[in-house]
C-alpha distance (Angstrom), angle and dihedral (degrees) to the residues before:
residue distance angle dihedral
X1 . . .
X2 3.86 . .
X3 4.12 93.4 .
X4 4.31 84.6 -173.9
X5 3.61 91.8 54.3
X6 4.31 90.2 41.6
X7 3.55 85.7 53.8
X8 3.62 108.0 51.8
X9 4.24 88.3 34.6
X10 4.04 87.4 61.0
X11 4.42 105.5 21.1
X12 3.49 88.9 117.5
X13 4.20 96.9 56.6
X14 3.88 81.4 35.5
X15 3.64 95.0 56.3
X16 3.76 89.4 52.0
X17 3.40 91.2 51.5
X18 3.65 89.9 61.6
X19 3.64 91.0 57.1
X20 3.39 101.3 46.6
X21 4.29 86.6 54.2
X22 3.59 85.0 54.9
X23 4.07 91.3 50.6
X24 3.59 90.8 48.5
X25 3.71 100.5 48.3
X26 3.83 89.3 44.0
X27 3.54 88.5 60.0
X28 3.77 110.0 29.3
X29 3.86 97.5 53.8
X30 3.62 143.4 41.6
X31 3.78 115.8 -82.6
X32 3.46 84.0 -1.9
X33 3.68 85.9 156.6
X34 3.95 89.7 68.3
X35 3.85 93.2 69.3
X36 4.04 96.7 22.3
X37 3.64 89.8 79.6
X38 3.45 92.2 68.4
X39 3.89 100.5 58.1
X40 4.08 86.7 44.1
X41 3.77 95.5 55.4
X42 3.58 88.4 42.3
X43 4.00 96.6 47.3
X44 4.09 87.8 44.8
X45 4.06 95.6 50.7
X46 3.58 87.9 48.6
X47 3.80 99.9 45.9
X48 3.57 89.1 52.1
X49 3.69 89.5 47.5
X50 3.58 96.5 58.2
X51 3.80 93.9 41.7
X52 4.06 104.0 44.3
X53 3.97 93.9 27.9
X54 3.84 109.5 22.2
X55 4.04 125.6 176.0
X56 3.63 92.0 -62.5
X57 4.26 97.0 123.9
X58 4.14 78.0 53.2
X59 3.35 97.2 50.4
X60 3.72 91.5 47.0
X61 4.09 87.5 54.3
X62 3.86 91.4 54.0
X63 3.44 87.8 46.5
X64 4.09 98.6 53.2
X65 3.88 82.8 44.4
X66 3.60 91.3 61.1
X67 3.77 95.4 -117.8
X68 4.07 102.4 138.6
X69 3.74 104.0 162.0
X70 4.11 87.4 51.5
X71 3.80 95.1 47.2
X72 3.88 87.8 43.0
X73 3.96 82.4 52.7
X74 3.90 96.8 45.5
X75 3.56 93.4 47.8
X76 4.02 95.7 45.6
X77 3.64 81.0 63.6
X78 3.96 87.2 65.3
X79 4.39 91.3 105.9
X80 3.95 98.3 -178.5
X81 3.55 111.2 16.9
X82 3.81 96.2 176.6
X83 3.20 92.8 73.0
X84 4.08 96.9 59.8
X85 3.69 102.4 111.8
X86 4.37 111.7 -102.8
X87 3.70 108.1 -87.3
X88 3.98 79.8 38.8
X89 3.68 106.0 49.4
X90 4.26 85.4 49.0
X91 3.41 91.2 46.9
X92 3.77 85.2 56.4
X93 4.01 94.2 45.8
X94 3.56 86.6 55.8
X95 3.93 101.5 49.8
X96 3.93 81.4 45.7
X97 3.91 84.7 53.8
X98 3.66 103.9 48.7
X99 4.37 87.0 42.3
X100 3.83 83.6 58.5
X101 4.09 95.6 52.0
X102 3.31 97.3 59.6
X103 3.55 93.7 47.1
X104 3.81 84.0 50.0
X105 3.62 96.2 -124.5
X106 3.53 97.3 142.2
X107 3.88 99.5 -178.3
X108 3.70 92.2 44.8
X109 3.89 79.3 55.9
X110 3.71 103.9 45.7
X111 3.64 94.7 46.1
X112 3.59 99.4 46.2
X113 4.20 85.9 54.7
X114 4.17 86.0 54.5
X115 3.43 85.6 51.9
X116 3.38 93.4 54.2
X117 3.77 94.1 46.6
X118 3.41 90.5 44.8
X119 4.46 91.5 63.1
X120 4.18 81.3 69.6
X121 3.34 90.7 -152.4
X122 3.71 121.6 170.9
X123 3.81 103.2 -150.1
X124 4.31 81.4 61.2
X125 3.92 92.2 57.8
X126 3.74 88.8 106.7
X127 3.30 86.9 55.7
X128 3.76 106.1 43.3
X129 4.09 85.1 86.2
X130 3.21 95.3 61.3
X131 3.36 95.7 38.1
X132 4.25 79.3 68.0
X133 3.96 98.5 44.9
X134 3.86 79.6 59.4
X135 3.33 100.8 52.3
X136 3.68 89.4 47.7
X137 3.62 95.8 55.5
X138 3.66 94.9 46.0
X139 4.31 87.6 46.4
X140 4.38 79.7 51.7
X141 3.92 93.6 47.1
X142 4.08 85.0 46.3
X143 4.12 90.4 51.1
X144 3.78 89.7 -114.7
X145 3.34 99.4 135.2
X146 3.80 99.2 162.6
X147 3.89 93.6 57.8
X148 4.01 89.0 44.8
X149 3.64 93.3 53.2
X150 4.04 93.0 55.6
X151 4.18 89.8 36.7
X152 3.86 87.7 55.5
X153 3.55 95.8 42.0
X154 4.08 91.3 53.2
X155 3.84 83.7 41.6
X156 3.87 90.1 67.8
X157 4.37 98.9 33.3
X158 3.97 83.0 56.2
X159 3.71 87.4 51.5
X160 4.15 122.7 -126.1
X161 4.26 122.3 -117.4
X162 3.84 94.7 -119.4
X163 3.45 146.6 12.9
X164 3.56 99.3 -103.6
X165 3.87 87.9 68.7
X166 3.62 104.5 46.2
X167 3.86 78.2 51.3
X168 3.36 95.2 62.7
X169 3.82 89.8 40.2
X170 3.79 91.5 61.7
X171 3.63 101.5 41.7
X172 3.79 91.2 49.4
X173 3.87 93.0 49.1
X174 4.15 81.3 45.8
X175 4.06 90.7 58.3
X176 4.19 91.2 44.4
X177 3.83 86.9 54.2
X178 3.81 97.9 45.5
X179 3.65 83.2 46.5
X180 4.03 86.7 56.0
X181 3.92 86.4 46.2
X182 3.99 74.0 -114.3
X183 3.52 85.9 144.3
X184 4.17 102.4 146.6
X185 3.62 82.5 59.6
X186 4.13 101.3 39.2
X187 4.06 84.4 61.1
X188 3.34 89.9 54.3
X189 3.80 89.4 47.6
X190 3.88 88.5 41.8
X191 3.94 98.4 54.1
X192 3.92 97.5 50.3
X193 3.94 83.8 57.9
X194 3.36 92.3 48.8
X195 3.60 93.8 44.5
X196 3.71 90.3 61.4
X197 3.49 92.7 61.7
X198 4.27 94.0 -153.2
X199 3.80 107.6 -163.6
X200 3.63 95.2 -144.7
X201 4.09 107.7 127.3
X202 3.70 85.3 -132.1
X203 3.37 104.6 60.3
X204 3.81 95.2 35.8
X205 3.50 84.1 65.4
X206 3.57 99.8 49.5
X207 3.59 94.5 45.6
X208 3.59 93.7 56.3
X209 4.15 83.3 46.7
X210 4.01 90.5 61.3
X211 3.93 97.9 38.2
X212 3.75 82.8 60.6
X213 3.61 88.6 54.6
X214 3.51 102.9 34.0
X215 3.89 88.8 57.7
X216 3.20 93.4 69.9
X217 3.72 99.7 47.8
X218 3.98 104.1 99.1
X219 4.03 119.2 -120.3
């Protein structure tokens, strides 16, 4: 048995526990209350652990090692999630988010990323660009084009962590405007990706896809 993953699945009914030790031993034995205190404090700071903090740095690990179905797990054990403090609770909305897209369930995804933005929390600022470069791709995946257009846009005003995203960013605003036959502007679009020069194999490849077609675009 994984005893980590048993503990953070059932901390909350665990924490309890510990409380309702100290009750009985306050009550069952003779300055009960001299030891009792103990088992309270340590229920209480481990209540509020679970419900303010939760097992979200675990889930994070499980997800970095690639193991889906256990993060999905872990963070199905999550019982009232509103009560995760801010940078928490979006933290949370995300994981939630990223679980959905690769089951393809973009709605669960694109309304567990408003969620997040939603919490306003300032420690998740960095993230809140993101955040929009998601929402664009998921608007793209769902054919709305108009919506992905302005999500990408805000995406790249709110400013992205690395140059791998703003790459991504650009060329996807590029492919909206060629699809416009905006094509002055999907250069433009096109070059600052290219000007990045991300390292990602991915979006090597698909900038050296669109420079083929952009060359033979006139002007």
């Amino acid at each position: 048995m994984d005893w980590k993953r048993f503990y953070i699945k059932n901390r909350l009914f665990i924490a309890i526990g510990i409380i309702l030790i100290g009750v009985v031993i306050h009550l069952a034995f003779h300055k009960g209350y001299q030891w009792s205190w103990m088992f309270y404090i340590g229920g209480v700071l481990l209540l509020l652990w679970d419900l303010l903090i939760g097992p979200m740095r675990y889930i994070q690990q499980l997800v970095e090692a690639g193991d889906m179905d256990g993060a999905k797990e872990i963070i199905a054990s999550v019982r009232f999630p509103k009560l995760l403090i801010k940078p928490v609770r979006s933290g949370y909305y995300l994981l939630q988010s990223n679980l959905a897209m690769v089951n393809e369930n973009l709605d669960e995804a694109e309304a567990n990323i408003r969620r997040s933005l939603e919490t306003k929390s300032d420690m998740m600022k960095g993230y809140t660009g993101v955040s929009y470069l998601q929402l664009g791709a998921i608007s793209m995946k769902k054919g709305n084009i108009k919506d992905a257009y302005t999500q990408l846009k805000e995406a790249v005003k709110l400013g992205l962590p690395d140059k791998e995203n703003e790459a991504t960013a650009y060329l996807q605003l590029a492919s909206i405007c060629v699809q416009r036959q905006d094509f002055k502007i999907a250069k433009t679009y096109f070059r600052k990706a290219k000007n990045l020069k991300p390292t990602t194999p991915e979006l090597v490849q698909s900038i050296r896809d669109m420079e083929k077609y952009m060359s033979r675009i006139p002007g």
